[in-house]
C-alpha positions, 0 to 999 in steps of 0.5 A, a space after each residue: 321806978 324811975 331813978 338814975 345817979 349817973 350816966 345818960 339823962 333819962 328820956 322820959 323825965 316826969 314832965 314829959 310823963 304828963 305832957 304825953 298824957 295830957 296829950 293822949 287826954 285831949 284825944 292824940 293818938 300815940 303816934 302825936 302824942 309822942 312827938 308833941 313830947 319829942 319821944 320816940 313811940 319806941 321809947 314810949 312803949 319800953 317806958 309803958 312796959 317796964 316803969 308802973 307810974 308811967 303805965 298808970 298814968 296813961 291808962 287814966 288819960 284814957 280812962 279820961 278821955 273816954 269819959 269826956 267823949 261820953 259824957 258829951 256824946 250823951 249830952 249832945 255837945 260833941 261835935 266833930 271838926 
């Protein structure tokens, strides 16, 4: 869990938690995601790894992400740039 008293401040606080995922929601890749929230993908995979909210939320932006792709390309409302 993401806890800490003293020392260092955390690199990925709950607000950079949701900026990444929301990110990777509107279709970032890791890489963009990642220094939209000035974080390290370093970091990022160490935090995916080890702390279980973090992971959860970035497996819903996919889940997500994936649904909104679907879901238009069903409908026929998805256009590429």
């Amino acid at each position: 869990m993401i806890k800490k008293s003293n020392g260092r401040p955390l690199k990925i606080t709950i607000g950079t938690m949701d900026k990444i995922a929301d990110a990777i929601q509107n279709n970032y890749n890791v890489t963009d995601a990642c220094r939209y929230a000035k974080v390290s993908r370093d970091t990022f995979y160490r935090y995916l790894n080890t702390e279980p909210l973090f992971t959860e939320k970035i497996i819903a932006a996919y889940e997500n992400q994936s649904t909104f792709v679907l879901c238009h390309l069903c409908s026929g409302t998805y256009r590429t740039m």
